[in-house]
PAMAR-130138 format. One record per residue (C-alpha): residue in one letter; x, y, z; residue number from 1; chain. Coordinates in steps of 0.1 Angstrom, whole numbers, plus 2048, in hexadecimal, padded with zeros to 3 digits. Each point is the difference from the previous one (the first is absolute). Last residue first. Layout:
   residu    px    py    pz   num   chaine
        A     X     Y     Z   NUM        A
...
***
This chain:
   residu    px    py    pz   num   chaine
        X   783   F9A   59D    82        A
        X   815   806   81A    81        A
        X   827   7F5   7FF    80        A
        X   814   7EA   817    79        A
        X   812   7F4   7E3    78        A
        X   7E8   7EB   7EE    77        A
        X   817   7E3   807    76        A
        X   800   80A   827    75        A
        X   7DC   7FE   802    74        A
        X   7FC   7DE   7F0    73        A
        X   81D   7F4   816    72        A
        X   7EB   813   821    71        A
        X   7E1   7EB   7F2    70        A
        X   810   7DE   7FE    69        A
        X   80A   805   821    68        A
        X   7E3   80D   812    67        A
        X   7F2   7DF   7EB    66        A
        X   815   7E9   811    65        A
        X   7F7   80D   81E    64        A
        X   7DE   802   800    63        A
        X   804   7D7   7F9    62        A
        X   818   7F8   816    61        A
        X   7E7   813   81C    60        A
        X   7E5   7E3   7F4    59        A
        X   7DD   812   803    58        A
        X   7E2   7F3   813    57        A
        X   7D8   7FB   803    56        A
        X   7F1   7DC   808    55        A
        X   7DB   800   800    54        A
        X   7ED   7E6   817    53        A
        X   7F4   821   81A    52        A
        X   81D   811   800    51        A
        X   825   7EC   7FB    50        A
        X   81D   812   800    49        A
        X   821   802   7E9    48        A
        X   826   7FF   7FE    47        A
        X   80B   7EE   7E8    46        A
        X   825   7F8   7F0    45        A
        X   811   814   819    44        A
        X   7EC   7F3   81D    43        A
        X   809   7DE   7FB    42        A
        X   7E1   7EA   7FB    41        A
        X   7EA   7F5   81C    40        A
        X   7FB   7DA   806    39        A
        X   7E0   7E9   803    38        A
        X   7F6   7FB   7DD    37        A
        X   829   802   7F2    36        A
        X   810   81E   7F3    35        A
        X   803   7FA   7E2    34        A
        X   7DA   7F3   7FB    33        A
        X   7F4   813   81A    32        A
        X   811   822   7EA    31        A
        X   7F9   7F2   7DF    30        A
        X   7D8   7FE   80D    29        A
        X   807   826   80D    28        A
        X   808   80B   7DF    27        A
        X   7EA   7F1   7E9    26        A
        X   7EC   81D   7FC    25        A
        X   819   818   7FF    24        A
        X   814   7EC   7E5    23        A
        X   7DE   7FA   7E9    22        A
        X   7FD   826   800    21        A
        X   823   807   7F4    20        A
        X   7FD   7E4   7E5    19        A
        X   7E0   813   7F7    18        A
        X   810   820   7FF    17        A
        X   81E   7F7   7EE    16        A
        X   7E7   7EE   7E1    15        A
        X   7EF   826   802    14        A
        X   81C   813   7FB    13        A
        X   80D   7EC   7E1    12        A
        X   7E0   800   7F1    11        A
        X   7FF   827   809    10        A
        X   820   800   7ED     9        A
        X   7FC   7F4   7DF     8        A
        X   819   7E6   7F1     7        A
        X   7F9   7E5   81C     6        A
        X   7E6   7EE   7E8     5        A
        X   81C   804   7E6     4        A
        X   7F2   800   7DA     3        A
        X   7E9   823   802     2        A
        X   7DC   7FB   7FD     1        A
***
């Protein structure tokens, strides 16, 4: 067993995935509880619809901010396929 928990990869991997899954669940409650029970959010930081008790929705800051990260990533590999 190597000394660093967070020394293998897939460990690693899988913590980021579990954060990541605990975010999109708890997303609409840190919406209402932003936002306020009876009040929408701003459309940039949610936009979102409800179907049958299931909230479903993206944050446009969010897409954008990783459009962004992603060009940088591109441009630092120099526009090149791999």
């Amino acid at each position: 067993m190597p000394d660093d928990i967070l020394s293998t990869p897939f460990t690693l991997l899988g913590i980021i995935l579990v954060i990541v899954g605990v975010l999109l669940i708890a997303t609409p409650y840190i919406v209402k509880l932003i936002a306020g029970e009876g009040r929408e959010p701003h459309p940039l930081l949610f936009i979102g619809f409800k179907m049958d008790g299931m909230t479903v929705g993206t944050s446009p800051i969010l897409i954008i901010a990783l459009v962004v990260i992603y060009l940088v990533l591109l441009m630092m590999r120099g526009w090149t396929a791999a």
